[in-house]
BAVEX-420288 format. One record per residue (C-alpha): residue number from 1; x, y, z. Coordinates in Angstrom, 2 decimals. Layout:
N
+-----+---------+---------+---------+
|  nr |      c1 |      c2 |      c3 |
+-----+---------+---------+---------+
| NUM |       X |       Y |       Z |
...
+-----+---------+---------+---------+
REM end
This chain:
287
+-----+---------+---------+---------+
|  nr |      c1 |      c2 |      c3 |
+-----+---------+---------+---------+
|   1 |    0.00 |    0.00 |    0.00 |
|   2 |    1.40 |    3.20 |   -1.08 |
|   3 |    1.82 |    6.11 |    2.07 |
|   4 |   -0.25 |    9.53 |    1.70 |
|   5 |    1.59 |   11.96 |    0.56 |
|   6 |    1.49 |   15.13 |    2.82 |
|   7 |   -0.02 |   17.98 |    0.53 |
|   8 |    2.28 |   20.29 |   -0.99 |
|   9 |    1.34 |   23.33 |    1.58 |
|  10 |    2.86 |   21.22 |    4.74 |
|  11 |    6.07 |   22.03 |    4.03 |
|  12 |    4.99 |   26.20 |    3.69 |
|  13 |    3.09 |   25.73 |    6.81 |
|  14 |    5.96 |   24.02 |    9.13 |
|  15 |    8.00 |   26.84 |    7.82 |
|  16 |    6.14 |   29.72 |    7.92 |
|  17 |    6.54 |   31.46 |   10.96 |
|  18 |    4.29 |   33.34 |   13.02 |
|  19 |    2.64 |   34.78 |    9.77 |
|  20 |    1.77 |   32.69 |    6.91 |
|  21 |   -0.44 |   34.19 |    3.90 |
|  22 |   -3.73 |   34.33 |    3.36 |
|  23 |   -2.97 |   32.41 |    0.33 |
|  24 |   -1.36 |   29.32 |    2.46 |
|  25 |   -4.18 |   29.48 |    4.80 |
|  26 |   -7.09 |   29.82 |    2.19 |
|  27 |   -5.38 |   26.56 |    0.65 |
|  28 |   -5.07 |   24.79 |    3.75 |
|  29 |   -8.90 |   25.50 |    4.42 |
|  30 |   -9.74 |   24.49 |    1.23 |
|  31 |   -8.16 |   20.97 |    1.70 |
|  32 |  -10.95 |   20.83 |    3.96 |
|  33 |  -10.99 |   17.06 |    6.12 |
|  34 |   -7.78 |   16.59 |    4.25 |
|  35 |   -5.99 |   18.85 |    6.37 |
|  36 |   -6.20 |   17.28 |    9.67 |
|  37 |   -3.56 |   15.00 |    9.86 |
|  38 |   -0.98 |   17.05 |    8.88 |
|  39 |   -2.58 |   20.09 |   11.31 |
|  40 |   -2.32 |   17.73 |   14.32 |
|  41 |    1.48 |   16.61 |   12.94 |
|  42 |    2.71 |   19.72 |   13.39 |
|  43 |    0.94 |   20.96 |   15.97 |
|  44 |    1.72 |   18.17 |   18.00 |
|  45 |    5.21 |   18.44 |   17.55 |
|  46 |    5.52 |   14.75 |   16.30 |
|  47 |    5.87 |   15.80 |   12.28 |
|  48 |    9.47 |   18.01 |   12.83 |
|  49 |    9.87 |   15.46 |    9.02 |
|  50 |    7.85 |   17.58 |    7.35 |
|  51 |   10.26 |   20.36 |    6.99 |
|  52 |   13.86 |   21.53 |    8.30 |
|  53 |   13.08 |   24.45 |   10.61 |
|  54 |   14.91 |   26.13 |   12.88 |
|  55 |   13.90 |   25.68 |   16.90 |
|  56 |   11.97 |   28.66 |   17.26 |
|  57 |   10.08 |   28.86 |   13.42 |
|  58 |    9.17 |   25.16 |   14.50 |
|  59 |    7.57 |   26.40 |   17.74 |
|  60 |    5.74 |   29.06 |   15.77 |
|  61 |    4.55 |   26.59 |   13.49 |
|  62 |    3.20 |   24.75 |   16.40 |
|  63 |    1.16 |   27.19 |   17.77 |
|  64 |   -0.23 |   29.01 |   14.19 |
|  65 |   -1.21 |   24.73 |   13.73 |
|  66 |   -2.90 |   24.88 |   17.01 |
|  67 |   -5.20 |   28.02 |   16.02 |
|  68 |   -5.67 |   26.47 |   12.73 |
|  69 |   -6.98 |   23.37 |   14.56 |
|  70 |   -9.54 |   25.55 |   16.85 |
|  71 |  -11.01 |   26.75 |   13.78 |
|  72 |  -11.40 |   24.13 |   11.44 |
|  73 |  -11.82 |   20.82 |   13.88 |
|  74 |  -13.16 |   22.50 |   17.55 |
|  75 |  -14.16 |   18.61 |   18.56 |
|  76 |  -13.17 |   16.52 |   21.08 |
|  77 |  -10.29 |   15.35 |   19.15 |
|  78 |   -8.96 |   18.38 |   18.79 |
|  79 |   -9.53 |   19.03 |   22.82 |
|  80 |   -7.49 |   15.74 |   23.48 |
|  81 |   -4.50 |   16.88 |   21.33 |
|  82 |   -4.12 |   20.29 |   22.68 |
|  83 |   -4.81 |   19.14 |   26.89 |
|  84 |   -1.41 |   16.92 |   25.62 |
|  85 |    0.28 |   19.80 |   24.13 |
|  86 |   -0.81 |   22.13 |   27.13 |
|  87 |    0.48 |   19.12 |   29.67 |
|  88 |    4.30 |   18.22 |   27.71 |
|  89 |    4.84 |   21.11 |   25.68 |
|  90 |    7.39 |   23.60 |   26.57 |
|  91 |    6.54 |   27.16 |   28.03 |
|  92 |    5.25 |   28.59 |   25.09 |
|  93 |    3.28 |   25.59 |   23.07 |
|  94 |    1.57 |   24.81 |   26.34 |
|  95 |    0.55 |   28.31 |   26.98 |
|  96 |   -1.10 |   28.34 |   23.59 |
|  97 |   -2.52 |   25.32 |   24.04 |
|  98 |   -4.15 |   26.37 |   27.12 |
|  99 |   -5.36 |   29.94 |   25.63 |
| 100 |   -7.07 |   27.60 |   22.84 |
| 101 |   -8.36 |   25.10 |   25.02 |
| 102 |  -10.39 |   28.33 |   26.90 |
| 103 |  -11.74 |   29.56 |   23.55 |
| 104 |  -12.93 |   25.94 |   22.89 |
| 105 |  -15.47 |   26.39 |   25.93 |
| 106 |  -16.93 |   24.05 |   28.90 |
| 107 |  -16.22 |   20.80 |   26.96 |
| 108 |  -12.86 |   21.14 |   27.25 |
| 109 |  -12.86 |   21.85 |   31.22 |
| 110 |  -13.36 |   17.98 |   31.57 |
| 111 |  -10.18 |   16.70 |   30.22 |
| 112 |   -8.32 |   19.54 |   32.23 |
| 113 |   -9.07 |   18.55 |   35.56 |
| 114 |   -7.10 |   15.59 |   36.03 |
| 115 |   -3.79 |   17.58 |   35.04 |
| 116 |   -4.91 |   20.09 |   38.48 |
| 117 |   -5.40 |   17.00 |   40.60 |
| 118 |   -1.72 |   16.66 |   39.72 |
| 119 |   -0.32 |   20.26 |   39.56 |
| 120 |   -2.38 |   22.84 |   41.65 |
| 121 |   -1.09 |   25.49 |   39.40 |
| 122 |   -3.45 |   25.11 |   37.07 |
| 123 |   -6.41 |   26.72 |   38.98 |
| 124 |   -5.67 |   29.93 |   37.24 |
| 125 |   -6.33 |   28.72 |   33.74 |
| 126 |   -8.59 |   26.63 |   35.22 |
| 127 |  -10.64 |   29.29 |   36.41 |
| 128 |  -10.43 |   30.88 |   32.63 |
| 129 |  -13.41 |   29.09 |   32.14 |
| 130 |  -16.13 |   30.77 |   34.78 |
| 131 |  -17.11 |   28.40 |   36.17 |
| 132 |  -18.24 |   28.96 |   39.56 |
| 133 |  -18.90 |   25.48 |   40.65 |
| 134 |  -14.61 |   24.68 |   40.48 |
| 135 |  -14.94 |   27.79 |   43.72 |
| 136 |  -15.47 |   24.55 |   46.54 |
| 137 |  -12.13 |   22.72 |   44.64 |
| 138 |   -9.50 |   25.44 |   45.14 |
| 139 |  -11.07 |   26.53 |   48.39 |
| 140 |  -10.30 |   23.00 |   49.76 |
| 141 |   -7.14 |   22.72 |   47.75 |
| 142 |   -5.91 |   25.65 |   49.50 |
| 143 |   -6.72 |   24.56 |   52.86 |
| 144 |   -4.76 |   21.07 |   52.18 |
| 145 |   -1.53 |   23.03 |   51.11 |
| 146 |    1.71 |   21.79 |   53.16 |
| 147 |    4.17 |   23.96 |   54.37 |
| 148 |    7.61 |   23.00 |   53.28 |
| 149 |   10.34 |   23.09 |   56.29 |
| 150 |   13.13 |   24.10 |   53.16 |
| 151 |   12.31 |   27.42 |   51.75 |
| 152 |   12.73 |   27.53 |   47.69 |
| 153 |   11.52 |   30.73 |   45.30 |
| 154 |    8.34 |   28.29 |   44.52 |
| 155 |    7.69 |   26.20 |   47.41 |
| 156 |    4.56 |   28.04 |   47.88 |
| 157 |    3.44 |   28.57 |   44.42 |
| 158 |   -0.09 |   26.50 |   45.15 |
| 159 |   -0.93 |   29.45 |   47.68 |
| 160 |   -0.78 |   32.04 |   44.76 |
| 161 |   -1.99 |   30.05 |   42.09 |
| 162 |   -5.20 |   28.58 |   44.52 |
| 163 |   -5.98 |   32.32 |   45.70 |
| 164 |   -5.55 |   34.14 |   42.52 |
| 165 |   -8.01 |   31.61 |   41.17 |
| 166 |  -10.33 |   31.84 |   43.76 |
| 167 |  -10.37 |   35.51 |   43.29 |
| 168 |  -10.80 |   35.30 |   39.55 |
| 169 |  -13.69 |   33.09 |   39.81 |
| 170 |  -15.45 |   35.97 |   41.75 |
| 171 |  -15.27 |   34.07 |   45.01 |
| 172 |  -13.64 |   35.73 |   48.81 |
| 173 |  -10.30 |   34.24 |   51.04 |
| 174 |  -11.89 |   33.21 |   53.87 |
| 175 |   -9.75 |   34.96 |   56.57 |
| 176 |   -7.73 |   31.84 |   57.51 |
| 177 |   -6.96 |   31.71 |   53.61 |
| 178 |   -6.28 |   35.36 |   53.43 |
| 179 |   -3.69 |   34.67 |   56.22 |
| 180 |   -1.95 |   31.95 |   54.30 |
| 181 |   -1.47 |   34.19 |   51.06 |
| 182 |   -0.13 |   36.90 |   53.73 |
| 183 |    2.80 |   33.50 |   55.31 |
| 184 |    3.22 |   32.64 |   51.64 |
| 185 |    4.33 |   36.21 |   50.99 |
| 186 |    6.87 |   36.78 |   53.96 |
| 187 |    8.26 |   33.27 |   53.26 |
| 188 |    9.32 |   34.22 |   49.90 |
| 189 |   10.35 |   37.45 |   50.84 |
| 190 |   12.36 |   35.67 |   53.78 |
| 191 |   14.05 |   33.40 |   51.32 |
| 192 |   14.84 |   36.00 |   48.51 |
| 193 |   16.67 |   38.20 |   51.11 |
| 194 |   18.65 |   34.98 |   52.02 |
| 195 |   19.27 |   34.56 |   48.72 |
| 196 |   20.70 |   38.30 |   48.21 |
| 197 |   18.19 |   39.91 |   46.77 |
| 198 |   15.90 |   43.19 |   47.49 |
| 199 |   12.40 |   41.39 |   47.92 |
| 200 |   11.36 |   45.73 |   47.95 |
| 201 |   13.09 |   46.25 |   44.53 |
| 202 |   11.03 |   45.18 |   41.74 |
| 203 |   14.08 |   44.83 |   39.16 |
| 204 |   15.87 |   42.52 |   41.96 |
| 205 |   12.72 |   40.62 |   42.49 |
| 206 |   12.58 |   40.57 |   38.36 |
| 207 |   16.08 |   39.31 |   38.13 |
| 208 |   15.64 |   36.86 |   41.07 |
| 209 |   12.60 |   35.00 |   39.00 |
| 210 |   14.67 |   35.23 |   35.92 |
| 211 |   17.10 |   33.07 |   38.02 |
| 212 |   15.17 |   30.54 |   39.32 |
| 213 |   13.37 |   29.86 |   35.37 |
| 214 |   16.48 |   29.21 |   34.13 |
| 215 |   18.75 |   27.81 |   37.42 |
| 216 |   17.44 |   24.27 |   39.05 |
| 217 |   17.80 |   26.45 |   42.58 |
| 218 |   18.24 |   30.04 |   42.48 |
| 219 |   22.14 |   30.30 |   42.88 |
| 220 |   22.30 |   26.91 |   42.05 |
| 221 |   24.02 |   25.10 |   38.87 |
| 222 |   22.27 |   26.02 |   35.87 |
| 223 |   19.73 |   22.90 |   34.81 |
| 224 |   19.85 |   22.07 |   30.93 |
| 225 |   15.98 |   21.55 |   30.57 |
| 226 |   15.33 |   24.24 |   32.70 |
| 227 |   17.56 |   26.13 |   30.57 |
| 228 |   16.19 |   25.14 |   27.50 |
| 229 |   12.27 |   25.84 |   28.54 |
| 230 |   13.73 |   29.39 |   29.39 |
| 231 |   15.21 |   29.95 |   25.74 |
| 232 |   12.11 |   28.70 |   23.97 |
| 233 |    9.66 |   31.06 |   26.78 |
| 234 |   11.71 |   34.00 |   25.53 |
| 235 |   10.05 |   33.37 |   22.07 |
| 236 |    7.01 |   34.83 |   23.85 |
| 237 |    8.15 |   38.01 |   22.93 |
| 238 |    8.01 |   37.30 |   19.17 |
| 239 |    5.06 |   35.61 |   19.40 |
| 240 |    3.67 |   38.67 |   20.23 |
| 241 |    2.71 |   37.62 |   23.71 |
| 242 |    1.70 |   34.23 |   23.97 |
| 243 |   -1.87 |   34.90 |   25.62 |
| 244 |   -2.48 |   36.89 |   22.98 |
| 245 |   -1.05 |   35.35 |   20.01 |
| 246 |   -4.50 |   34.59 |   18.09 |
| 247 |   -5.28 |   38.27 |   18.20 |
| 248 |   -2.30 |   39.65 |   17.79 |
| 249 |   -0.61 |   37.89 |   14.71 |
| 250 |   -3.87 |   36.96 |   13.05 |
| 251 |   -5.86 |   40.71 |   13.18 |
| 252 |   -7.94 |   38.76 |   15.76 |
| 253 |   -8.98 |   35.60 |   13.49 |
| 254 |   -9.77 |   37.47 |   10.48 |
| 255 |   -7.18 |   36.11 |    8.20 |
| 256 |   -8.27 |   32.22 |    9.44 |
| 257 |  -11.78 |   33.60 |    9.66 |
| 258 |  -11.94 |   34.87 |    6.07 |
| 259 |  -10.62 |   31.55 |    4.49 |
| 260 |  -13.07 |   29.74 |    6.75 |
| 261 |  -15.78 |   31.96 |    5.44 |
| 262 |  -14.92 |   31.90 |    2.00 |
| 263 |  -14.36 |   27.74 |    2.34 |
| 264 |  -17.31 |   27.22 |    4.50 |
| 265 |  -20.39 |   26.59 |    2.01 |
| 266 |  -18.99 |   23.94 |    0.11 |
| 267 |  -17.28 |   22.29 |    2.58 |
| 268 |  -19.71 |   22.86 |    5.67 |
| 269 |  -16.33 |   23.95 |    8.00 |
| 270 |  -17.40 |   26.00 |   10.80 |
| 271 |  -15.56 |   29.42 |   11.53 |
| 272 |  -16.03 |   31.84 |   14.24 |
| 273 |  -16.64 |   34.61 |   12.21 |
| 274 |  -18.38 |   34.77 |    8.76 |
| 275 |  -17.55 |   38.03 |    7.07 |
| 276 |  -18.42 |   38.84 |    3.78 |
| 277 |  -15.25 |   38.75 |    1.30 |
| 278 |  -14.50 |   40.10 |   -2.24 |
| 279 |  -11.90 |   37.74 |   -3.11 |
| 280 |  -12.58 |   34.81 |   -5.16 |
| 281 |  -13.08 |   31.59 |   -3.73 |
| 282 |  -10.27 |   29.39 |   -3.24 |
| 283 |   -9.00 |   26.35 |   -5.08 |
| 284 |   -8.63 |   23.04 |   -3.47 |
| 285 |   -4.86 |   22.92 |   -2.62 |
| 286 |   -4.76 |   19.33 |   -2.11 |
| 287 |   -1.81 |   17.20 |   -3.78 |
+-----+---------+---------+---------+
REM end
């Protein structure tokens, strides 16, 4: 049996950057059903064959393939892929990963809350959703939280992350929980000043977090994952701000929106946004 040949826009697409035409995305719609596979590839990380591409146009890639995957396929397929993107990805993947997995809505919330039975700190993204009902989760989560004897820059990290999202959610510290945010707060404070830093000076406090991102202990020997999660989070910056990136690089959808529109009668593919367009309709760019 002969393999499937990728269609001739992969390559364009695992290579375009944070910007690919409307040209490449109007013939990606247009492959319709067609286009999945490939999508998911990429945006998975497990099709790198598709293309040579440096580390940081193949993280772009990722995340424009993630977007793309919203629009065209927002199933429970699509939710799967992205909650294991948002779980192993590195700093910036998983961010967009989570970002999309919000904009998919409640079905996604699901399939997110076994990954905050393991890691408390993702109440905040968590508590993206609105959902007032997680309020009785965190509050109890925060009550559980164990005080380490050894102080480290995140040792308390489930005290921010469980209040913030507690607070987001529209709900009130009660004022034993209030009282833990305050502990969590001088014990970091205690440890950066042990640590030689100004916990009053906001650049010292800056360059202290810089530290411990890209140190396995702040002061410590520098850690090579934890040094190479801290080169690809700097390509936050060219992503335009990661939380952000589907607005910002994509004129808020339109681009994806407008090939969706234009693709979307013949082909039945939902898009967010139907907006009238001039421009003739695309041809199928299948191979």
């Amino acid at each position: 049996m002969t393999a499937r040949r990728d269609p001739k826009w992969a390559r364009r697409l695992a290579q375009a950057g944070t910007k690919p035409s409307k040209a490449l995305l109007r013939e990606i719609v247009a492959s319709g059903e067609d286009a999945r596979d490939v999508i998911e590839g990429i945006a998975s990380g497990e099709r790198e064959d598709i293309a040579p591409a440096d580390d940081a146009t193949w993280v772009r890639a990722q995340c424009v393939s993630m977007i793309l995957l919203c629009d065209m396929f927002p199933d429970e397929r699509t939710i799967d892929l992205l909650v294991g993107v948002a779980s192993d990805g590195g700093p910036v993947t998983a961010e967009i990963a989570a970002d999309e997995l919000v904009r998919l809505g409640p079905a996604a919330l699901p399939k997110l809350l076994p990954l905050f039975e393991r890691d408390r700190g993702w109440a905040p993204m968590l508590a993206s959703f609105g959902d007032p009902s997680l309020l009785p989760t965190f509050s109890a989560a925060l009550d559980a939280h164990v005080w380490a004897e050894d102080l480290s820059y995140d040792c308390d990290d489930d005290v921010f992350d469980l209040a913030e999202a507690i607070e987001d959610l529209g709900g009130a510290l009660t004022p034993a929980q209030a009282e833990m945010v305050e502990r969590a707060t001088r014990r970091r404070r205690r440890f950066l000043r042990e640590q030689g830093y100004d916990p009053d000076d906001p650049e010292d406090v800056e360059v202290a977090e810089y530290e411990f991102e890209t140190r396995g202990a702040v002061g410590g020997e520098p850690d090579d994952a934890a040094l190479d999660d801290a080169l690809e989070d700097a390509l936050d910056d060219d992503l335009d701000d990661a939380a952000d990136e589907s607005d910002a690089d994509f004129g808020e959808g339109d681009e994806i929106d407008e090939a969706l529109a234009d693709d979307a009668d013949r082909r039945g593919i939902p898009s967010r946004v139907i907006e009238d367009d001039p421009s003739p309709p695309p041809r199928d760019g299948r191979s």
